[in-house]
C-alpha positions in Angstrom: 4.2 24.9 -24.1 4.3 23.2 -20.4 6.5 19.8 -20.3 4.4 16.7 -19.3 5.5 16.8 -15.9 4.2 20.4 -15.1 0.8 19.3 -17.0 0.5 15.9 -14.5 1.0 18.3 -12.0 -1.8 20.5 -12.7 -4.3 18.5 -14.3 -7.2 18.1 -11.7 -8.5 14.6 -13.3 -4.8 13.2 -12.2 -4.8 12.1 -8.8 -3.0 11.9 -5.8 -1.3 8.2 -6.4 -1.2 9.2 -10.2 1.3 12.4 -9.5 3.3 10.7 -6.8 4.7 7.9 -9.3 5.1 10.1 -11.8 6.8 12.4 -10.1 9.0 8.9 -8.6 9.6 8.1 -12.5 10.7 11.0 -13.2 13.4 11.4 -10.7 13.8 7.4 -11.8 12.9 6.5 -8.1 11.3 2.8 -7.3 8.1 4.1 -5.0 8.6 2.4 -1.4 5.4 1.5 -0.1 5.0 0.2 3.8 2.5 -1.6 4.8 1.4 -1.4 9.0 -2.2 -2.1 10.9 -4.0 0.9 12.3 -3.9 0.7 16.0 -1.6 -1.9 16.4 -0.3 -1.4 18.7 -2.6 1.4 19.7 -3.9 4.2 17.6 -1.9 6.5 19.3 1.0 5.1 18.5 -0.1 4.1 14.9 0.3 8.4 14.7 3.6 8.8 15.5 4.4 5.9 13.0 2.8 7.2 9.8 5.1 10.2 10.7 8.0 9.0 11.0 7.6 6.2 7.8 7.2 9.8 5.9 10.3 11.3 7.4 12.2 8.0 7.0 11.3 7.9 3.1 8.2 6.2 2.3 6.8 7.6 -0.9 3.2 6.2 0.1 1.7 4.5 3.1 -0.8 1.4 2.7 -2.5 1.6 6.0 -4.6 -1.8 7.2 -8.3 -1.5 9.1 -8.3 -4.5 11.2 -10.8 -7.4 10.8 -11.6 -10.5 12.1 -11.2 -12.9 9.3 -8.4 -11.1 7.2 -8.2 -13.9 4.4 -5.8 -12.5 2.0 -3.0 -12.2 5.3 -0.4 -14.5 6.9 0.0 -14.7 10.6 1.8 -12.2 11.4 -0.6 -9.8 10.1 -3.6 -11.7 11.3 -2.1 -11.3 14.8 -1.6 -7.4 14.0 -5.4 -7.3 13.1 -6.1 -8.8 16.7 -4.2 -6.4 18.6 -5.3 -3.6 16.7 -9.1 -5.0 17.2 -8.9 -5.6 20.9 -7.2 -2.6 21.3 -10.4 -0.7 20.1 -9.5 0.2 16.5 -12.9 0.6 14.6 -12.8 2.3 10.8 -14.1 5.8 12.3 -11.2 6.0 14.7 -9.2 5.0 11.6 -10.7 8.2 10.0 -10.4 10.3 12.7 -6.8 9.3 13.1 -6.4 10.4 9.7 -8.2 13.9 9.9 -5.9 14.8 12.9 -3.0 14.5 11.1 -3.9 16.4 8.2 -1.5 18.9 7.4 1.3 16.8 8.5 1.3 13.3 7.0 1.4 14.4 2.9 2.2 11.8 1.2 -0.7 9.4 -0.9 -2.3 7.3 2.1 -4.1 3.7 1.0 -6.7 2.5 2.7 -6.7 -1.5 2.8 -10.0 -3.2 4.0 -11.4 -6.2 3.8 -15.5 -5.5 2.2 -17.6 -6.7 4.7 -16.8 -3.7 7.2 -17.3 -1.2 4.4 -20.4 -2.1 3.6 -21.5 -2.5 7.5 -20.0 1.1 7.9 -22.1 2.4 4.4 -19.4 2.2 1.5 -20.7 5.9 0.2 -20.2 7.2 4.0 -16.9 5.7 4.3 -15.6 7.1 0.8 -16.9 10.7 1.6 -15.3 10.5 5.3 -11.8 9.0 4.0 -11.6 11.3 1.4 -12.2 14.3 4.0 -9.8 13.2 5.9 -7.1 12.8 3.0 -7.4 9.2 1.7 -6.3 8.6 -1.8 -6.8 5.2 -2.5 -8.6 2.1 -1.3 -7.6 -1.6 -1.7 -10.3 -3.8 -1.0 -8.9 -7.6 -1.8 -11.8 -10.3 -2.0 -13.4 -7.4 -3.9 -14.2 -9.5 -7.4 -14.0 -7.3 -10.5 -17.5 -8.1 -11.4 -18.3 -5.7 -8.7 -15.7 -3.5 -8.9 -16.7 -1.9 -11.4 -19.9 -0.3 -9.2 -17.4 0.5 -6.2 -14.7 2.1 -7.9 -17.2 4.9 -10.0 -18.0 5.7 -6.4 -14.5 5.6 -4.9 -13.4 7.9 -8.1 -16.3 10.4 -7.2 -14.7 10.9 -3.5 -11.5 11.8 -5.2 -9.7 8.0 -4.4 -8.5 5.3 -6.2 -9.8 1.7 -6.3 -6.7 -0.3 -7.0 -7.3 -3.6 -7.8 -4.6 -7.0 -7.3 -3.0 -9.3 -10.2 -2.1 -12.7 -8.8 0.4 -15.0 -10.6 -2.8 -17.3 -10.9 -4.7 -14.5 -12.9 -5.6 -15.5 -16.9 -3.8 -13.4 -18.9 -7.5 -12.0 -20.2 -8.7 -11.4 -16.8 -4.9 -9.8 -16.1 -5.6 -7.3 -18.9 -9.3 -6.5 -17.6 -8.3 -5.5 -14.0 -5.0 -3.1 -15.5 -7.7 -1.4 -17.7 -10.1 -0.8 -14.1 -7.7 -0.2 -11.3 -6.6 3.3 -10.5 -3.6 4.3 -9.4 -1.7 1.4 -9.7 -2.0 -2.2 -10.3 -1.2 -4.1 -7.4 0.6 -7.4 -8.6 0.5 -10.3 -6.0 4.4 -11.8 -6.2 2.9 -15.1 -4.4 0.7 -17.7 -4.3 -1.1 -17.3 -1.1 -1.1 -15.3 1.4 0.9 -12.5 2.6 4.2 -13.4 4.8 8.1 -13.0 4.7 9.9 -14.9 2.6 13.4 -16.2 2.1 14.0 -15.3 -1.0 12.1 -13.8 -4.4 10.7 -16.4 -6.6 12.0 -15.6 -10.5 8.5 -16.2 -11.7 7.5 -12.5 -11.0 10.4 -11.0 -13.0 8.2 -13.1 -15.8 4.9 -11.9 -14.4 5.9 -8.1 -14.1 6.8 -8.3 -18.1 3.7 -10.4 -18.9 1.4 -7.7 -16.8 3.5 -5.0 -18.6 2.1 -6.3 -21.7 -1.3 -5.1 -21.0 -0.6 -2.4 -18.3 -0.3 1.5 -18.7 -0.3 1.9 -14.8 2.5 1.8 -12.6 3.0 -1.5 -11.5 3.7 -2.2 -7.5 5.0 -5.8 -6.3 3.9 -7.0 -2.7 3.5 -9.7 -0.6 6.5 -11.1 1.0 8.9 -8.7 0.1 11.5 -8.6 3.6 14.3 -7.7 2.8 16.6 -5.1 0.9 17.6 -7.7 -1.6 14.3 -8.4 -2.6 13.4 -4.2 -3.2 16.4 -4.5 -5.1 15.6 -7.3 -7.5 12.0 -5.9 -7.5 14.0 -2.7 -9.1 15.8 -4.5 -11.3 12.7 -6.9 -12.7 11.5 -3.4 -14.2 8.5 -2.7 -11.2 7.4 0.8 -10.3 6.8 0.2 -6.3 7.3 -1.7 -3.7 4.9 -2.5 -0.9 6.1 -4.6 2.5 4.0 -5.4 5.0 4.8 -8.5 7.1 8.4 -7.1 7.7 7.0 -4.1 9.2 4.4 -5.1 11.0 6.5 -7.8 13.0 9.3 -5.2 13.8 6.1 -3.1 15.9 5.2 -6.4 17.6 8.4 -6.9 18.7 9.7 -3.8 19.9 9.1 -2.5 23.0 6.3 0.5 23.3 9.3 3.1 23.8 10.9 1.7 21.3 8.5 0.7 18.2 8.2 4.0 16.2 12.2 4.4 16.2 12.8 0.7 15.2 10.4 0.7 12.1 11.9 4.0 11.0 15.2 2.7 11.2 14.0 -0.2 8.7 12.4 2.5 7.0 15.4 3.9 6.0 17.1 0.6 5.4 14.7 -0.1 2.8 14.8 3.4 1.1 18.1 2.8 0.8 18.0 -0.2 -1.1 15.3 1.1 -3.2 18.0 3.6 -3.9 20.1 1.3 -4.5 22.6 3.2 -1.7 24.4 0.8 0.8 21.9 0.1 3.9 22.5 -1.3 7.4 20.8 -4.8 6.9 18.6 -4.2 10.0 16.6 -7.3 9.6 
């Protein structure tokens, strides 16, 4: 008889996200996942980054399609959303980005968009292009889960995952509604607010990661103003399966220098693989 890990492995109706944090929990690995806006500052350099976040450790990749009223995000992504926007980025080139590196980039890449463009683009057209260009999951975060339901049997028919976000404001009912309908992984939201660096790691999530644990079978992933490798590390030892950090990277790319840019966030990269690893890193921030 096969051992659960070769089974994960092989079973078709596991996807993409599923076997890569298996796989992570297995080899008792805390999945790193950065955050960066597509086309900021350019798409072409939005290529070269996505390589080298691979090569430099990331486990999976959330990758942000700019919009003009990105609620959910601090300034420092807000501004990342404008570049990208007045540099041209539009979903398709998002898309096509992602079909020219297939083949190369092969690790679970998650798609985070506001609605409104999805549904401007045609949500069944832009879940059948994604997932032809290797897309394996979608976060979508003033999607309410009275409508989730609808959008994720159609994500989950294009071979993706709808992953859904847990605030520390969420009822504990509601908390236990949205970990039985995300896929993938539950997002849990360590903040009130929106996303930004922060000085330090408020204790309430260690509380809200075992209170979400409670009524949670998915991995769980912490984000929003995680900055530094002290926070992957408590993040590690509050019992969370992934990390996602967005604001850090996104404001080393605005303020590195074109030649410069895909070398500098590769550098943090590795900084915060290693503290995920809990290895001794550079402190690069």
């Amino acid at each position: 008889m096969k051992d659960n890990k070769m089974q994960i492995t092989e079973n078709e109706s596991f996807s993409k996200v599923d076997k890569k944090f298996y796989e992570l929990k297995n080899n008792k690995k805390l999945a790193l996942m950065p955050f960066i806006m597509a086309g900021d500052p350019n798409i072409e350099a939005t290529s070269e980054i996505l390589l080298k976040l691979q090569e430099n450790g990331a486990d999976l990749i959330e990758l942000g399609i700019p919009y003009s009223d990105p609620l959910a995000d601090g300034p420092v992504i807000q501004v990342a959303a404008s570049r990208a926007l007045k540099s041209g980025t539009t979903p398709k080139k998002v898309i096509t980005l992602l079909e020219s590196l297939k083949g190369k980039l092969n690790i679970p890449i998650i798609l985070f968009s506001y609605l409104n463009p999805l549904l401007c683009f045609g949500f069944e057209q832009f879940c059948e292009m994604s997932s032809n260009a290797g897309v394996s999951g979608l976060i979508i975060p003033d999607l309410p889960l009275e409508e989730a339901y609808k959008f994720s049997k159609i994500v989950s028919n294009h071979l993706m995952d709808l992953i859904l976000l847990v605030a520390p404001t969420t009822p504990f009912e509601r908390m236990k509604q949205i970990s039985n309908h995300t896929k993938g992984f539950t997002y849990l939201v360590s903040v009130t607010g929106v996303t930004g660096e922060r000085n330090k790691m408020e204790n309430r999530v260690e509380n809200l990661i075992a209170k979400l644990k409670e009524v949670n079978t998915n991995p769980i992933a912490v984000g929003f103003g995680i900055s530094t490798p002290e926070h992957v590390n408590k993040v590690r030892e509050w019992g969370a399966d992934g990390v996602i950090i967005g604001s850090a990277f996104v404001k080393r790319i605005s303020s590195s220098s074109e030649k410069d840019v895909v070398d500098h966030v590769g550098e943090f990269c590795k900084d915060m693989r290693l503290a995920a690893d809990q290895k001794k890193y550079k402190k690069l921030y």
